[in-house]
Backbone as CSV, one residue per row, in Angstrom:
resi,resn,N_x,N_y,N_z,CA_x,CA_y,CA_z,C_x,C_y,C_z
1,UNK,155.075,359.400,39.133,153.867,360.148,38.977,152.691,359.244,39.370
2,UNK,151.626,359.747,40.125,150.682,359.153,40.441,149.393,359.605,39.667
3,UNK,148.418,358.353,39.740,147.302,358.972,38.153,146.309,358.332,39.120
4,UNK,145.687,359.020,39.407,143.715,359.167,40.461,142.621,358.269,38.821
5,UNK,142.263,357.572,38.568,141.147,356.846,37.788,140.092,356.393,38.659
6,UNK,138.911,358.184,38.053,137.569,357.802,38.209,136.788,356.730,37.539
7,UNK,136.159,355.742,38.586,135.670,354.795,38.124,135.976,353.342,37.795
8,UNK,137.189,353.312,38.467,137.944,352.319,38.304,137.836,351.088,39.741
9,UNK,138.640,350.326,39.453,138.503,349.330,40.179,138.118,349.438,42.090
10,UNK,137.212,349.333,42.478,136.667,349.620,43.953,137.520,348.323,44.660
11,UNK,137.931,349.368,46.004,138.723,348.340,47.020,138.098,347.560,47.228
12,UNK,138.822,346.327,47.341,138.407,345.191,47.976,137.576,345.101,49.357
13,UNK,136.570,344.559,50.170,136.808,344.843,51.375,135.473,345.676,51.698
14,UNK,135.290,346.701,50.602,134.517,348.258,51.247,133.155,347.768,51.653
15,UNK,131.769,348.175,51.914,130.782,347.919,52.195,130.062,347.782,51.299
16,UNK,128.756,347.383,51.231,128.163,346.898,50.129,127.079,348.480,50.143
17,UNK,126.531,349.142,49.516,125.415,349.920,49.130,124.305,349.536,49.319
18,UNK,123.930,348.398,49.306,122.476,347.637,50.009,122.516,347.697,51.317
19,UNK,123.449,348.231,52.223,123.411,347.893,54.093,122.480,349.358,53.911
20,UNK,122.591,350.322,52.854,121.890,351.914,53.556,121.200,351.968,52.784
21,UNK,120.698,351.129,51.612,119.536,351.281,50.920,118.216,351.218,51.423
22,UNK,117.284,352.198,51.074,116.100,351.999,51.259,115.179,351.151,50.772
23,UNK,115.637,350.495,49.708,114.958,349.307,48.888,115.264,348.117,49.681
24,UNK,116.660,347.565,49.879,117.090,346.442,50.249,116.519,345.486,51.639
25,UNK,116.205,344.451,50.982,115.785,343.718,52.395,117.047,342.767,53.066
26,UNK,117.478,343.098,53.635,118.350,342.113,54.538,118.463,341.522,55.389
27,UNK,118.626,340.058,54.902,118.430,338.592,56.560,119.670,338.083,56.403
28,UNK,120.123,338.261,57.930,121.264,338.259,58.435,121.325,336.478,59.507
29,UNK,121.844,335.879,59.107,122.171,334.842,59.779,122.775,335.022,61.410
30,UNK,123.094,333.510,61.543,124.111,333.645,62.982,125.524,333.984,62.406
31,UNK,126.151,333.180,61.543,127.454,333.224,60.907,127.568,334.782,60.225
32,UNK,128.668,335.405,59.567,129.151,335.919,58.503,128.361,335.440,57.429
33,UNK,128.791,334.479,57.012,128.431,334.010,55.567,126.982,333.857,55.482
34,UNK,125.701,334.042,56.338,124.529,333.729,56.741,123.411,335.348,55.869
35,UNK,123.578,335.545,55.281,123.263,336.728,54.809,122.631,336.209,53.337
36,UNK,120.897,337.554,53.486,120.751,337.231,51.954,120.175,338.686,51.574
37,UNK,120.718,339.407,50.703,119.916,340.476,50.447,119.376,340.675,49.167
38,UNK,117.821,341.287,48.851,117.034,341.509,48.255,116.757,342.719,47.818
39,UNK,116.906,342.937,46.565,116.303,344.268,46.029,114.856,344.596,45.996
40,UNK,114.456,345.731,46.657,112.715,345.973,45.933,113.335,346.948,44.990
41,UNK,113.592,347.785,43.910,113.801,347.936,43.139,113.776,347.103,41.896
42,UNK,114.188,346.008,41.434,114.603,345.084,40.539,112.754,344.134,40.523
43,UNK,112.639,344.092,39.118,111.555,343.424,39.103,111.158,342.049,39.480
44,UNK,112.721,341.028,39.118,112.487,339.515,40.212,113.329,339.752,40.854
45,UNK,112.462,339.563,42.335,113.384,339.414,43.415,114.113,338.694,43.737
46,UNK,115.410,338.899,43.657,116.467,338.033,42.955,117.459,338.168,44.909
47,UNK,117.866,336.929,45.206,119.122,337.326,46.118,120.192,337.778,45.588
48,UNK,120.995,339.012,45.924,122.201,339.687,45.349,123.271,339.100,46.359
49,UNK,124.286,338.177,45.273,125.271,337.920,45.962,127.302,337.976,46.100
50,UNK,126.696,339.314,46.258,128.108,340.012,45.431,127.668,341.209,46.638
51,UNK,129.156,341.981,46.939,128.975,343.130,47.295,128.676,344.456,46.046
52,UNK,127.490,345.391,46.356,127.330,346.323,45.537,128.481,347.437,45.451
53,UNK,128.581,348.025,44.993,129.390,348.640,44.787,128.809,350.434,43.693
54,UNK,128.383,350.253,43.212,126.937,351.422,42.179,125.864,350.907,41.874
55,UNK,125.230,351.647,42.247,123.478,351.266,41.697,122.740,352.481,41.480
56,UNK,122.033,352.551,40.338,121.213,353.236,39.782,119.821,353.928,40.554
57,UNK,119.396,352.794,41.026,118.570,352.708,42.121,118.195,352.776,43.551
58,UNK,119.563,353.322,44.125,119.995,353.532,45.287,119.584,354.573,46.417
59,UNK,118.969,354.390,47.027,118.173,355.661,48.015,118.620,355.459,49.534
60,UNK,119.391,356.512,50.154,119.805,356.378,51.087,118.983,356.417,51.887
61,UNK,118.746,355.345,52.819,118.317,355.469,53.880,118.455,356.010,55.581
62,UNK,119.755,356.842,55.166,120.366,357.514,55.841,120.059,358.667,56.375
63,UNK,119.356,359.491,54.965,118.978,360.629,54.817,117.457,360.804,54.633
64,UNK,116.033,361.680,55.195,114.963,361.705,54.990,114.622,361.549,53.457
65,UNK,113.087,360.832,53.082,112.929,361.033,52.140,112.132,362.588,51.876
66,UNK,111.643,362.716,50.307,110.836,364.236,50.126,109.702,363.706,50.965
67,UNK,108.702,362.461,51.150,107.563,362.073,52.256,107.784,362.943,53.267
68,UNK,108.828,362.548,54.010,109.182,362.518,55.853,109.461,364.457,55.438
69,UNK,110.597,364.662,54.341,110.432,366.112,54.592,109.305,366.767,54.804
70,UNK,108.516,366.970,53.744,107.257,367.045,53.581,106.047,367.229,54.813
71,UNK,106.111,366.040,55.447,105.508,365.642,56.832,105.721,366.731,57.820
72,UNK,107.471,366.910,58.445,107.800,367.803,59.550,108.020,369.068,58.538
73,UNK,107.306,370.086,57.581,107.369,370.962,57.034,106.575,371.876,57.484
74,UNK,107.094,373.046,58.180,106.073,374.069,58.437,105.949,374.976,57.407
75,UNK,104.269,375.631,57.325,103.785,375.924,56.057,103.484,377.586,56.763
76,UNK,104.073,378.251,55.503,103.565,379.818,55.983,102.557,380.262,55.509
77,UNK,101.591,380.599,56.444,100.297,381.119,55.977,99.773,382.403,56.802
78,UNK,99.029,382.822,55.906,98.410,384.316,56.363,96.360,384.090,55.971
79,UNK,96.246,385.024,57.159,94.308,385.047,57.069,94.163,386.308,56.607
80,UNK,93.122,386.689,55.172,92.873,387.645,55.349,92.293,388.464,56.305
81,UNK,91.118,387.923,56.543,90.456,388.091,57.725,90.646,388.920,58.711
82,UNK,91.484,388.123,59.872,91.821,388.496,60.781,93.216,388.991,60.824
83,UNK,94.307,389.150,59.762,95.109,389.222,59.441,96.536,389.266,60.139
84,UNK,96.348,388.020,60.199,97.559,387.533,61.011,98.257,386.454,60.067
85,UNK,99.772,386.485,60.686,100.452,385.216,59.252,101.050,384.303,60.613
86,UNK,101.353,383.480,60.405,102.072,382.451,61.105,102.166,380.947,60.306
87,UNK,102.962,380.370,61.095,103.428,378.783,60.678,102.255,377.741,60.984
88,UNK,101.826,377.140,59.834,101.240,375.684,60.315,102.076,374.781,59.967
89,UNK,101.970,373.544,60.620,101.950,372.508,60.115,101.412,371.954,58.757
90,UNK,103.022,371.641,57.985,102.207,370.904,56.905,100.887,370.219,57.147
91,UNK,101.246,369.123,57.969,100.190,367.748,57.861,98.797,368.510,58.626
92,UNK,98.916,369.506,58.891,97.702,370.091,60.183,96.461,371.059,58.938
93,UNK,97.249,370.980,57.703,96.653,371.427,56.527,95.518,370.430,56.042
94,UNK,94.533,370.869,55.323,93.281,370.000,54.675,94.131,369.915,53.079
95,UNK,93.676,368.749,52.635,94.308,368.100,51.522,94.428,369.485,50.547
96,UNK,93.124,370.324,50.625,92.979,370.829,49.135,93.942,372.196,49.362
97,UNK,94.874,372.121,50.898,95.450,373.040,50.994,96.965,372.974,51.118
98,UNK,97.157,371.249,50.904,98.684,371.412,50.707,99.239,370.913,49.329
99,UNK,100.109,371.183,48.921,100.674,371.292,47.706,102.068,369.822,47.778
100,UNK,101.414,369.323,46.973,102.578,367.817,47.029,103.330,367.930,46.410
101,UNK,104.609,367.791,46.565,106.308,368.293,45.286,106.139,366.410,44.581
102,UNK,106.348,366.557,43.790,106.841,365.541,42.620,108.309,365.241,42.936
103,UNK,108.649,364.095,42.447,110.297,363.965,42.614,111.128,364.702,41.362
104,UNK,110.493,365.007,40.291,110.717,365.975,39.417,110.870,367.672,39.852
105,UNK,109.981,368.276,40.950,110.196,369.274,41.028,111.446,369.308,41.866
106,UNK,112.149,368.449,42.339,113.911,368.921,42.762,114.685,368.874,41.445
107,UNK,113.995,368.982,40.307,115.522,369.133,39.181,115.560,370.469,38.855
């Protein structure tokens, strides 16, 4: 019988979670072993010298943040006026007319 344990011991080998972090600063030598990476997350900036493996603090840098969404977001609007609706540009909006999401309003 085979038994799957979440949370258990991570392969040897795998990648570290700081190569796609958005926090992490990484200086890379000539060698392998030439490497130092830095959390901005963590209050002293400490060199981490261990591969990561979970972090609390972890923001892929893989994927846009809510900023960059935000940015390329087209906004639907209508004139009374002349009454027509169409798409603006978020960013093409005046401050008091765009609405900023919190990182709270994705829960």
């Amino acid at each position: 019988m085979r038994l799957k344990i979440h949370g258990g011991t991570v392969a040897d080998g795998a990648a570290s979670l700081c190569t796609t972090c958005r926090s992490a600063t990484i200086i890379r030598g000539a060698r392998l072993s030439n490497e130092i990476i830095s959390c901005g997350k963590r209050v002293v900036r400490d060199e981490i010298t261990f591969s990561v493996t979970s972090c609390t603090g972890y923001s892929d840098r893989r994927r846009p943040s809510l900023y960059d969404l935000e940015d390329i977001a087209w906004v639907l609007r209508s004139d009374a006026r002349t009454k027509k609706i169409g798409f603006v540009r978020a960013r093409d909006l005046k401050a008091a007319e765009r609405h900023i999401l919190d990182d709270d309003d994705w829960a």
